[in-house]
C-alpha positions in Angstrom: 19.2 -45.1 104.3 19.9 -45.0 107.6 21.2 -41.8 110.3 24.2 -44.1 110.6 25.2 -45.6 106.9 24.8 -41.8 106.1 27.1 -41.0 108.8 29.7 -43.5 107.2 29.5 -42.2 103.8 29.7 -38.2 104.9 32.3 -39.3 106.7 34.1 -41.3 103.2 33.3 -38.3 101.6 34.8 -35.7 103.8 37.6 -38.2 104.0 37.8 -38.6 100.5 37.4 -34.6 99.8 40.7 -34.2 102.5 42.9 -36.5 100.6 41.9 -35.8 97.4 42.8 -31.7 98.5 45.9 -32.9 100.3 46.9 -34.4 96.7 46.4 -32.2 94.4 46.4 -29.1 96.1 48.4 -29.4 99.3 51.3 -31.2 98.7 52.1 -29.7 95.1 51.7 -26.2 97.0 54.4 -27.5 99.6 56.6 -28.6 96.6 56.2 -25.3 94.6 56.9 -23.5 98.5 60.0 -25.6 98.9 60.9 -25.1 95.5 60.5 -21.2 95.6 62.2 -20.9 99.4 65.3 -23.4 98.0 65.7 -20.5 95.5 65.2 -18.0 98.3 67.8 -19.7 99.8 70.3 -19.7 96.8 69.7 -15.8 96.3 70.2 -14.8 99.9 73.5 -16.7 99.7 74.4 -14.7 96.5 73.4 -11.5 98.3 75.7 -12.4 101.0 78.5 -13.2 98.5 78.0 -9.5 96.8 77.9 -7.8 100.0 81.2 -9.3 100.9 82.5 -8.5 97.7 81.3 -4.7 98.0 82.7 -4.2 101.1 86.3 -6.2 99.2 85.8 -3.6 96.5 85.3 -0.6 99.0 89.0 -1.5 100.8 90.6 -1.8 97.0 89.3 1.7 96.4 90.4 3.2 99.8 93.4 0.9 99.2 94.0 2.7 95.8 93.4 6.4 96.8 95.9 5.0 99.6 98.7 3.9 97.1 97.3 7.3 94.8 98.5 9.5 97.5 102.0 7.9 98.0 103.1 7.5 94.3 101.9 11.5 94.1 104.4 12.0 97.6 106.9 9.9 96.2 106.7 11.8 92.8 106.5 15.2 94.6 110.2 14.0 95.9 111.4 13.4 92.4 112.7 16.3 90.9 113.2 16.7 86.8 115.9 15.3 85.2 116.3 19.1 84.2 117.3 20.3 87.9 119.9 17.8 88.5 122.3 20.4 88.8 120.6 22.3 91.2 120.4 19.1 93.6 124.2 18.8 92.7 124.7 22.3 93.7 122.7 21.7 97.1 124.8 19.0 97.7 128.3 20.7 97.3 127.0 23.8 98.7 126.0 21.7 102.1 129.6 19.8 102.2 131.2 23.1 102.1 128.9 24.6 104.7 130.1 21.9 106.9 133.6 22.9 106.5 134.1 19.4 104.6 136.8 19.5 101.5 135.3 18.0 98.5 138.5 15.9 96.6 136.4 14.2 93.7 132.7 15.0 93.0 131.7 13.0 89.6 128.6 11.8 87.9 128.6 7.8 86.9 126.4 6.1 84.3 122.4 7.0 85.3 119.9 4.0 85.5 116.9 4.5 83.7 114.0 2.6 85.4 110.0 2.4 84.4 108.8 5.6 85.9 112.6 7.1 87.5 115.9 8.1 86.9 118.7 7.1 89.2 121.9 9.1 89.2 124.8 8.2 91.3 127.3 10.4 91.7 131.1 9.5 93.0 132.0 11.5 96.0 135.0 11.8 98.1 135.1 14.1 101.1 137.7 15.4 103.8 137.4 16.7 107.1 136.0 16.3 110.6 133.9 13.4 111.8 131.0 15.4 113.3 130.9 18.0 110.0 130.3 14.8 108.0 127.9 13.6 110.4 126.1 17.0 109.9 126.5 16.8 106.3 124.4 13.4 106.2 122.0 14.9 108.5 121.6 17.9 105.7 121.2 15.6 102.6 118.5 13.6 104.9 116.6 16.9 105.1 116.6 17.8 101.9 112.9 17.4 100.0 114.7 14.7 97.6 115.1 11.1 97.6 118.7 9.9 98.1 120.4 6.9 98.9 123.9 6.7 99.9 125.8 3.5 98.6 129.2 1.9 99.3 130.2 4.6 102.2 133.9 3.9 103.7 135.2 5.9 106.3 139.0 6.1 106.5 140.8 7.7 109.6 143.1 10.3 108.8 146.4 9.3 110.7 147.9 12.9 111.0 144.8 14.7 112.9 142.4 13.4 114.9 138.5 13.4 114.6 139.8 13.9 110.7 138.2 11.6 108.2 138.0 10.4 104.5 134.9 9.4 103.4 134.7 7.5 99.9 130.6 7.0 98.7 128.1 7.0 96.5 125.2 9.0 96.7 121.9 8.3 94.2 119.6 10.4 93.3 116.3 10.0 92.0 114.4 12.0 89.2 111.2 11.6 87.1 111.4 9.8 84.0 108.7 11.6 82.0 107.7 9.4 79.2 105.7 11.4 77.0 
């Protein structure tokens, strides 16, 4: 055997030996990698979705303790059913602060919602623009929730500045279900 034919076949050997490795031992290794980095992949992307979800689930909570706090101010505002004539009372005891005459004061049918109780009551008041003016002012103050329907304000034709004022003002209680 010669240096050189000895040459040649080290040389198809060590050729031989790299693609033989590169077969079996490279290239499945670079399709196990890809493999294992394509799931990588797939996970980071689910990690991203869950972390966007989170931070979604952290604004629902401060969103709820949000909504919490009003329905507990809203319900604050909503007296008994048992007091309504204490609210009555305010009310009559504020038109007649205001130097307004009270003609009719009269409860109509309640509404009984999920969660409230409406009550309108049928009032019609005399007397001067500005008491009346005062008077909504008052009832706007008060630590209820009102609502004044179907107000109409009538001139009086004998004094001025007098009024007539035909309205309906609602108020709202708890509707305890127990």
């Amino acid at each position: 055997m010669t240096g050189n034919f000895r040459k040649a076949v080290f040389f198809v050997l060590l050729l031989g030996v790299a693609v033989v490795g590169y077969r079996y031992m490279i290239k499945p290794a670079n399709t196990h990698l890809a493999e294992v980095k394509g799931r990588v992949d797939t996970k980071f992307a689910q990690l991203t979705k869950f972390q966007q979800a989170t931070v979604a689930a952290e604004d629902l909570s401060k969103q709820l303790e949000q909504l919490q706090e009003a329905i507990g101010f809203f319900e604050s505002r909503l007296p008994p059913k048992s007091q309504i004539h204490e609210v009555l009372e305010q009310v009559t005891v504020i038109a007649q602060k205001e130097g307004l005459k009270p003609k009719t004061i009269r409860t109509l049918k309640d509404k009984n919602n999920s969660g409230y109780i409406e009550q309108p009551l049928k009032m019609e008041l005399q007397g001067n623009f500005s008491s009346f003016y005062s008077f909504l002012l008052e009832l706007e103050n008060l630590p209820r929730i009102m609502k004044i329907r179907e107000l109409k304000l009538e001139k009086q034709t004998t004094d001025e500045g007098q009024i007539a004022a035909d309205f309906i003002v609602s108020i709202f209680f708890q509707n305890k279900i127990s």
